[in-house]
C-alpha positions as CSV (number, residue, x, y, z in Angstrom):
1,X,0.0,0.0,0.0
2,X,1.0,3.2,-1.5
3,X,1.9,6.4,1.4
4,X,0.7,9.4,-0.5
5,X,3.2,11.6,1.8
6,X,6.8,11.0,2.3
7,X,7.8,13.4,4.9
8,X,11.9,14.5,5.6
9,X,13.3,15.6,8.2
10,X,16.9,17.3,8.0
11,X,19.7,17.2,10.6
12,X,21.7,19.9,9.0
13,X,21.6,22.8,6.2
14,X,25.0,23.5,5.4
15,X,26.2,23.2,1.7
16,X,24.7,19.5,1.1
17,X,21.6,20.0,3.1
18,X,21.1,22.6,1.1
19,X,22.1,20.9,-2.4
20,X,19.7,18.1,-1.4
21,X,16.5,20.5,-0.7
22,X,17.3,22.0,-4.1
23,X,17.0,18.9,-6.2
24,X,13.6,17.8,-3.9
25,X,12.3,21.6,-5.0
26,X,13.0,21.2,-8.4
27,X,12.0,17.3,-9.3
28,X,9.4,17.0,-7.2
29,X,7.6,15.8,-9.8
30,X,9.4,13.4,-11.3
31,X,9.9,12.0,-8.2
32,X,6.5,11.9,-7.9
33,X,6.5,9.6,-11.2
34,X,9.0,7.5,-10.0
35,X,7.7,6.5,-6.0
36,X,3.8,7.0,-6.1
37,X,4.1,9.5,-3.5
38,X,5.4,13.4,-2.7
39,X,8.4,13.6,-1.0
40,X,8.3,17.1,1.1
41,X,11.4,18.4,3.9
42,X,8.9,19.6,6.6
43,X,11.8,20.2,9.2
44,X,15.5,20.9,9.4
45,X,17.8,21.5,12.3
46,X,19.9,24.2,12.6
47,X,22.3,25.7,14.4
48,X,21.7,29.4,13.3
49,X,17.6,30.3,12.6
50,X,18.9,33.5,10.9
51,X,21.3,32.5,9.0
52,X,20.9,33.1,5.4
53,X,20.2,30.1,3.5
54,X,21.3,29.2,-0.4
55,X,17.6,27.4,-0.8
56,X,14.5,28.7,-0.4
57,X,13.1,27.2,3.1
58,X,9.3,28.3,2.6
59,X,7.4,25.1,4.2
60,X,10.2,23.9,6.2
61,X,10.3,24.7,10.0
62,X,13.7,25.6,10.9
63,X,14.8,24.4,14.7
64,X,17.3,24.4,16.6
65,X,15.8,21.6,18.8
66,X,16.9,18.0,17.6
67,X,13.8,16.2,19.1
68,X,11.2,18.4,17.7
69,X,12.8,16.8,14.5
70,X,13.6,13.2,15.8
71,X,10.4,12.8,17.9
72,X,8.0,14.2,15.2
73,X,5.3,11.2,14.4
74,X,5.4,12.4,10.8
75,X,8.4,12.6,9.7
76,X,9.5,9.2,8.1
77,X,13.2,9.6,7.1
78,X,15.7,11.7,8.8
79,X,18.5,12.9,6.8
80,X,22.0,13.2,8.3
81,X,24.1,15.9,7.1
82,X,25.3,17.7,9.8
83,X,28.5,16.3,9.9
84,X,31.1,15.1,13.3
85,X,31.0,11.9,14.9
86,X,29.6,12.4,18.6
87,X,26.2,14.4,17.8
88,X,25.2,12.9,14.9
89,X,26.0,9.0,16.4
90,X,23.5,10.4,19.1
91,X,20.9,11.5,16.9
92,X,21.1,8.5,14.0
93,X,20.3,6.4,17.4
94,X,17.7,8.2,18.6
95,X,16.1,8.2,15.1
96,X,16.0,4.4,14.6
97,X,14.3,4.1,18.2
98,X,11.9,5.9,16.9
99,X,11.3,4.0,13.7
100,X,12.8,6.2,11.4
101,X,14.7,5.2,8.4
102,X,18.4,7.1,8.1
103,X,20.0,8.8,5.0
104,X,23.5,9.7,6.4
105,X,26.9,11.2,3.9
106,X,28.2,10.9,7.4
107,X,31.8,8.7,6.2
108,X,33.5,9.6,9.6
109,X,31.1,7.9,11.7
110,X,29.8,5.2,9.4
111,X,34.0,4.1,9.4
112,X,34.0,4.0,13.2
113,X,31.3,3.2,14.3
114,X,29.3,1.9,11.5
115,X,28.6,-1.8,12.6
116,X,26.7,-0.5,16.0
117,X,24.7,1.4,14.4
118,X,24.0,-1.3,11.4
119,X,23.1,-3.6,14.4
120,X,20.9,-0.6,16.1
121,X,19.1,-0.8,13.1
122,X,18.0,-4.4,12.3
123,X,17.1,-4.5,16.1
124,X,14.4,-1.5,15.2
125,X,13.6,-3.2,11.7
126,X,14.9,-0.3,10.2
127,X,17.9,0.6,7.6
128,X,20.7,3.2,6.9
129,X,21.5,4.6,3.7
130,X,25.2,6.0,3.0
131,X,25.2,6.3,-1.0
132,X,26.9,10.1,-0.3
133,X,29.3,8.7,2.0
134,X,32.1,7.9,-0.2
135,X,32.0,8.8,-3.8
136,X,29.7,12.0,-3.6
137,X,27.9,12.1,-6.5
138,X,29.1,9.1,-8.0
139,X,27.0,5.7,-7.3
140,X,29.5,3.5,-5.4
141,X,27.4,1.9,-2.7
142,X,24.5,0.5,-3.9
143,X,26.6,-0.7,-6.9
144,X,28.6,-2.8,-4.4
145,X,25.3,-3.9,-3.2
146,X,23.5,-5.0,-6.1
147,X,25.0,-4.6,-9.7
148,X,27.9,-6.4,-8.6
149,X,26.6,-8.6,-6.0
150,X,26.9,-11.8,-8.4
151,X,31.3,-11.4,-8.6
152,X,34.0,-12.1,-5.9
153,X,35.6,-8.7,-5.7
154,X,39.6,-9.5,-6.4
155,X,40.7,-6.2,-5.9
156,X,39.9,-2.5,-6.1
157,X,41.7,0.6,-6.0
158,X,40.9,4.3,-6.5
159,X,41.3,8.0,-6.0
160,X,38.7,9.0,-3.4
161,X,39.9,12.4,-2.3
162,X,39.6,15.1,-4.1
163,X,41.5,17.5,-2.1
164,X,44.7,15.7,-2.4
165,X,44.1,15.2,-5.9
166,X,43.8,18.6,-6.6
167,X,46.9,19.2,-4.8
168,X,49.1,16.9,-6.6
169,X,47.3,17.4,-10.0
170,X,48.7,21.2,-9.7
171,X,52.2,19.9,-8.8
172,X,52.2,18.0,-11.6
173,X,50.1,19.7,-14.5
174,X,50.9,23.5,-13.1
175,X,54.4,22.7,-11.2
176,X,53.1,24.3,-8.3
177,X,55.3,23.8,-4.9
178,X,53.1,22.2,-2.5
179,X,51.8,24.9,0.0
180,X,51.1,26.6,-3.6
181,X,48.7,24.0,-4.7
182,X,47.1,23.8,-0.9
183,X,45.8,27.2,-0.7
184,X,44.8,27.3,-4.0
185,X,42.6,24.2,-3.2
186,X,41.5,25.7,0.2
187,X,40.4,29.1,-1.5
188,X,38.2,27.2,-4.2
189,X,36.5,25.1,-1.4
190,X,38.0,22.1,-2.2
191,X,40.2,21.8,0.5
192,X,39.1,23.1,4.8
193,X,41.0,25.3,6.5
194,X,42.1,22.3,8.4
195,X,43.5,19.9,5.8
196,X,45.0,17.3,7.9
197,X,42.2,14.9,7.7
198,X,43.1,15.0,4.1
199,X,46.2,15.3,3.3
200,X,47.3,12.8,5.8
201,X,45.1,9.7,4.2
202,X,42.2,9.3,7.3
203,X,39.4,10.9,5.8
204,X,40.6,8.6,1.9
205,X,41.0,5.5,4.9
206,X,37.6,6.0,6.5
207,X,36.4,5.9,2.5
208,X,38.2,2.7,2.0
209,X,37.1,0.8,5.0
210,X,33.3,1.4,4.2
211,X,34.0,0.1,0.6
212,X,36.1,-2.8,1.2
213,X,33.2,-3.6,4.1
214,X,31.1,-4.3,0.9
215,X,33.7,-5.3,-1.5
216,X,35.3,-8.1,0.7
217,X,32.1,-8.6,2.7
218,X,33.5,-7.9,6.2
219,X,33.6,-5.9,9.3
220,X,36.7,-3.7,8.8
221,X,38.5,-1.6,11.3
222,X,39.7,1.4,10.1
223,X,42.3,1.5,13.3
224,X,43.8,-1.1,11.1
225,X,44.4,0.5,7.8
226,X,48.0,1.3,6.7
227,X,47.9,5.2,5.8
228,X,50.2,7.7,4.8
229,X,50.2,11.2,3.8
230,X,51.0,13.4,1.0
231,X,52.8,16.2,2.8
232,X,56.4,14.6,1.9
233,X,55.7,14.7,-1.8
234,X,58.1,17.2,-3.2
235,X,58.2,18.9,-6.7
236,X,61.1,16.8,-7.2
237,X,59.5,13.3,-6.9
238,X,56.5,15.1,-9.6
239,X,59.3,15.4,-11.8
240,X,61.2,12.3,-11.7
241,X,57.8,10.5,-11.8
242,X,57.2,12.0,-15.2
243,X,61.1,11.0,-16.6
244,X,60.1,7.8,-15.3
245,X,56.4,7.2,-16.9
246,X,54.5,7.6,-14.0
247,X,51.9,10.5,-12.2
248,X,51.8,10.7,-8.5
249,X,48.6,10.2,-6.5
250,X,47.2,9.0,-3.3
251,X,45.3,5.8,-3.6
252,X,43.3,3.9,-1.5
253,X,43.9,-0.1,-2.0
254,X,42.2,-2.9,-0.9
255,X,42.6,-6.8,-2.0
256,X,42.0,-10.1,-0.4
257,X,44.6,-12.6,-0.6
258,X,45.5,-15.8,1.1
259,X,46.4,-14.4,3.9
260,X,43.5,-12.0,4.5
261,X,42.5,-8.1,3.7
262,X,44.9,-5.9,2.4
263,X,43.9,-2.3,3.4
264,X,46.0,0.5,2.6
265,X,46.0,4.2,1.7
266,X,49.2,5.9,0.5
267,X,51.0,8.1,-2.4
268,X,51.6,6.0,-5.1
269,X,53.5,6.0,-8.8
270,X,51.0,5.2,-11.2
271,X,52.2,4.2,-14.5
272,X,50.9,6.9,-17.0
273,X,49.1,4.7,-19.3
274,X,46.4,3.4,-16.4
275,X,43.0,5.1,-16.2
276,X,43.8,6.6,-12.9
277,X,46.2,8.4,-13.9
278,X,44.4,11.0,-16.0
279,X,41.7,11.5,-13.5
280,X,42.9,14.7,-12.3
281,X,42.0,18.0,-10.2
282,X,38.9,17.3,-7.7
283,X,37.5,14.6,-9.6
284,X,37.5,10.9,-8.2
285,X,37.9,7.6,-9.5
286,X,37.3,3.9,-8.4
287,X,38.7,0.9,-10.2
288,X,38.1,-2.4,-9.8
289,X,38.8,-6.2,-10.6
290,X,35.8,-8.8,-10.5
291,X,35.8,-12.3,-11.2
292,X,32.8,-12.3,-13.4
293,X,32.7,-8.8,-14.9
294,X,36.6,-7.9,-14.7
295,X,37.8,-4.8,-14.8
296,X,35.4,-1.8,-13.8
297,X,35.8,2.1,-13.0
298,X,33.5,4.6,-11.7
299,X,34.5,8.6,-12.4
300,X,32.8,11.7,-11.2
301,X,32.9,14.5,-8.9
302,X,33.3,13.3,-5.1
303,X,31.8,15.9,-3.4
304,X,30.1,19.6,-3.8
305,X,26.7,20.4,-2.8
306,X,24.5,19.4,-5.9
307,X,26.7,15.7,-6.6
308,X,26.3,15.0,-2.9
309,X,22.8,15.6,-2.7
310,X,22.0,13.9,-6.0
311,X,23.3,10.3,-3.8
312,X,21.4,12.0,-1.0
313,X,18.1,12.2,-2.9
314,X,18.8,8.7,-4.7
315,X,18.3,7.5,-1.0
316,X,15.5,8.9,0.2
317,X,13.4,7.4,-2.8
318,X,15.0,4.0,-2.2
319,X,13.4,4.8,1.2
320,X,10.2,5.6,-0.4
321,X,10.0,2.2,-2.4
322,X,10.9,0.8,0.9
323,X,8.1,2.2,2.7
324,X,5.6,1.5,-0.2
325,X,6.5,-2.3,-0.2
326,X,6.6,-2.1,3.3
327,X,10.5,-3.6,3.6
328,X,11.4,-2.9,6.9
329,X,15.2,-3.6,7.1
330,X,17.8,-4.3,3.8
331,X,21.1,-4.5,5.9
332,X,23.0,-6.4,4.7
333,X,26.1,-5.5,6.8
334,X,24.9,-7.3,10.0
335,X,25.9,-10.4,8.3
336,X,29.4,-9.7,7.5
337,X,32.5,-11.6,9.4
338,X,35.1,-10.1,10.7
339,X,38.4,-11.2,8.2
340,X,42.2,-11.3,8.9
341,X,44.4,-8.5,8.0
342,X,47.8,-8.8,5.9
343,X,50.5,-6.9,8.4
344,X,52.2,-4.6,6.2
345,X,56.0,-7.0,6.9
346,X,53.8,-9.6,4.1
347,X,53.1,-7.3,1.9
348,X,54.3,-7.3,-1.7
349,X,55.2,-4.0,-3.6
350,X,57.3,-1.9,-5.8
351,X,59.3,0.9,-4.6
352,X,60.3,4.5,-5.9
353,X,63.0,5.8,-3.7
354,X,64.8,8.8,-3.8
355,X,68.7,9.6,-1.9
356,X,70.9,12.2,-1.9
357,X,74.8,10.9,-2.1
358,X,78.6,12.6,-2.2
359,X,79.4,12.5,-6.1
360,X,82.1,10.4,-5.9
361,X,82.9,6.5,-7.6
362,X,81.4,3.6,-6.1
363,X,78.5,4.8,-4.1
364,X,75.9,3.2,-7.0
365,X,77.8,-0.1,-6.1
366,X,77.4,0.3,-2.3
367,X,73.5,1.1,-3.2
368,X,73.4,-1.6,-5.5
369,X,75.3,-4.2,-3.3
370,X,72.8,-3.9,0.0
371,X,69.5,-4.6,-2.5
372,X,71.5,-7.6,-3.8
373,X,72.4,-8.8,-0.6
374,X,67.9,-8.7,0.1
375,X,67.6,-9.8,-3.1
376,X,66.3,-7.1,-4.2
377,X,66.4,-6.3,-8.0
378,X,66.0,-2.8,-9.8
379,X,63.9,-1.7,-12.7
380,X,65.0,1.6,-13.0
381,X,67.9,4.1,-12.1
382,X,68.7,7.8,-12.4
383,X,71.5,9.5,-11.2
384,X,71.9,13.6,-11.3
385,X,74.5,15.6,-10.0
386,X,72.4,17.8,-7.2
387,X,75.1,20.6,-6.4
388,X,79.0,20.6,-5.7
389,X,80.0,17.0,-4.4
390,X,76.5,15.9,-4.5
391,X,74.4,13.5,-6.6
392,X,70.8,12.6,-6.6
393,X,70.3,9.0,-7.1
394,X,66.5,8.1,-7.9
395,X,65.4,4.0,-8.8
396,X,62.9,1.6,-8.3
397,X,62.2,-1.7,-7.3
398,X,61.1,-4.6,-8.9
399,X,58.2,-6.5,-6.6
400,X,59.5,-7.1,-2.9
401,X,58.8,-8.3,0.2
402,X,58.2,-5.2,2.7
403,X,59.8,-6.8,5.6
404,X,63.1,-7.6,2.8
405,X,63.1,-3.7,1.2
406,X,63.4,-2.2,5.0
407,X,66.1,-4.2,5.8
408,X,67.7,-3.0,2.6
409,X,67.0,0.5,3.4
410,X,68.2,0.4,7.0
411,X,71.8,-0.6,5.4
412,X,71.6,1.8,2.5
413,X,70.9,4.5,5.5
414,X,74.0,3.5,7.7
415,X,76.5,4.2,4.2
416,X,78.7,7.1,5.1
417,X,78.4,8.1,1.5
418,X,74.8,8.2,1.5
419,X,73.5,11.9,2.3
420,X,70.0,11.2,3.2
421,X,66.8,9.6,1.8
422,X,64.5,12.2,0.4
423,X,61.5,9.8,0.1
424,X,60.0,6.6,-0.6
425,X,57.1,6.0,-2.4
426,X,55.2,2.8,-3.2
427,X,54.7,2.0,-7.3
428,X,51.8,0.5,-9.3
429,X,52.5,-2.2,-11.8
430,X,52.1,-1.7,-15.4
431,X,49.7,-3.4,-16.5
């Protein structure tokens, strides 16, 4: 049985509350066509009643009381965008008690603390949605879910930040210094005044534990993700990156091997030819390996007010066909196990490393001598004289054993010769 009246209530109006009230305003009709019933926002929460808002708010009540929102009998889905971890766990709770159905973008908490609140939800025969969550505007989640719910997911990989990307596609495209490319990225709102989240890899590793959740179907702690940050990429490693056939970007990884999960999020070499590396600037990408359908990507914009809301929207009338076929709860992550991780000693990778020697005859051979004595074999080598007395030696690795390439480093480090070593940075395979 048909509900003529879908009614939404919003916990937030910031820039995606207010992109998803747009698209409601002006398809309402469509929407109409495609659930049977009107979908109307009747309240929001807010922190400011006076604030000017981007949206036209006539027929929503604006509060800045949570419960007159959570504890309204009419309202049928409430709609998470406000944002934090502490507040919004609070109120996605309280919601479910009361038989509510959740649309959340809310990645931070869904990362960490995602399988409560999953299990808060089949207790109260109710579901979350979190299509905005991790690709924005571009469908990641309920493809997961459905479309490619027939395949064993071998591996997937992808560029789910678009602040960093935007960083690092100016270094490379614009040769812009780092802290060039950062406040460029923070004045056109791709980047907050505090980056850290960012540029360190969390906010790219709380993306990657919700989609490997689905991928590898299993609880994931994100505590247990290997991340590292783009803040030690220097104009220097864009450059050598191009001489050697490669762009620089941060990727989050995930595979399941043998020995378990795989979970990592770092700056890597990507060969030039691959289709991640032209996706450039704040645009986001997310490529994976199937058994049955091979080799996928998705592309889009990850995030801005209008993308996000579209995912935000594309919930709320899976809701509605919810309510209209009366399905109380489609969790699906309840059921998940929890699955080993791969420490990152057993992992297998290619390295790009960069050191600074004296210029003098036989430090290559002192280099080359403590890989051979790991075992470790070399793909590629430059070596450029830096300044007076000092040359910059840049290779990289075959495939090698973590554990093995440390060692080798550790030696390379203790070499009197050896100046320092600028940076490290993990390489993709050609493919």
């Amino acid at each position: 049985m048909y509900k003529e009246h879908i009614r939404v209530g919003l916990l937030g109006l910031g820039t995606v509350g207010c992109g998803t009230v747009e698209i409601i305003q002006k398809n309402r009709e469509e929407f109409l066509k495609k659930t049977g019933s009107t979908i109307q926002i009747t309240k929001a929460l807010v922190r400011n009643l006076n604030q000017p808002r981007l949206v036209k708010t006539e027929g929503i009540q604006l509060t800045t009381n949570p419960q007159s929102v959570l504890e309204d009998p009419d309202i049928d889905i409430i709609v998470e965008v406000m944002g934090g971890i502490g507040l919004a766990k609070e109120y996605i709770i309280k919601a479910l008690e009361n038989g509510k159905y959740v649309v959340t973008a809310n990645k931070d908490l869904l990362a960490q603390h995602g399988e409560s609140l999953f299990e808060i939800a089949k207790a109260h025969k109710r579901s979350i949605f979190y299509e905005a969550s991790v690709g924005g505007g571009i469908p990641l989640i309920r493809p997961f879910k459905h479309c490619l719910a027939a395949n064993r997911i071998k591996s997937l990989m992808g560029i789910i930040n678009g602040t960093t990307n935007y960083i690092l596609t100016q270094m490379s495209v614009a040769e812009k210094e780092f802290s060039e490319a950062l406040a460029e990225a923070q004045a056109k709102g791709f980047a907050e005044q505090d980056p850290s989240s960012d540029l360190e890899g969390r906010d790219t590793a709380y993306k990657l534990a919700i989609l490997s959740s689905l991928a590898f179907n299993s609880k994931v702690d994100v505590s247990q993700i290997y991340t590292e940050s783009i803040t030690e990429i220097s104009s220097r490693d864009i450059m050598y990156a191009k001489e050697l056939g490669f762009v620089i970007k941060l990727l989050a990884v995930g595979e399941e091997t043998e020995h378990g999960l795989s979970l990592r999020v770092h700056p890597t070499l990507v060969p030039i030819g691959h289709p991640l590396a032209s996706v450039n600037n704040e645009f986001n990408a997310l490529y994976l390996t199937g058994d049955a359908v091979g080799e996928v990507m998705f592309y889009g914009r990850g995030a801005g007010s209008l993308p996000t809301g579209s995912a935000i929207v594309s919930d709320i009338i899976d809701v509605v066909r919810n309510i209209n076929n009366q399905v109380e709860n489609s969790s699906m992550e309840t059921t998940f196990p929890r699955k080993s991780m791969v420490c990152n000693e057993e992992r297998v990778s290619r390295f790009y490393v960069r050191m600074k020697a004296n210029d003098q005859s036989g430090v290559f051979g002192s280099v080359a001598m403590a890989f051979g004595e790991e075992q470790i074999s070399l793909d590629m080598i430059l070596q450029k004289r830096r300044d007076f007395n000092v040359a910059e030696i840049v290779l990289v690795t075959h495939d090698v054993n973590e554990a093995q390439f440390y060692k080798a480093l550790a030696k390379i480090q203790s070499l009197v010769s050896i100046r320092n070593l600028s940076n490290v940075i993990r390489v993709l395979e050609r493919g």
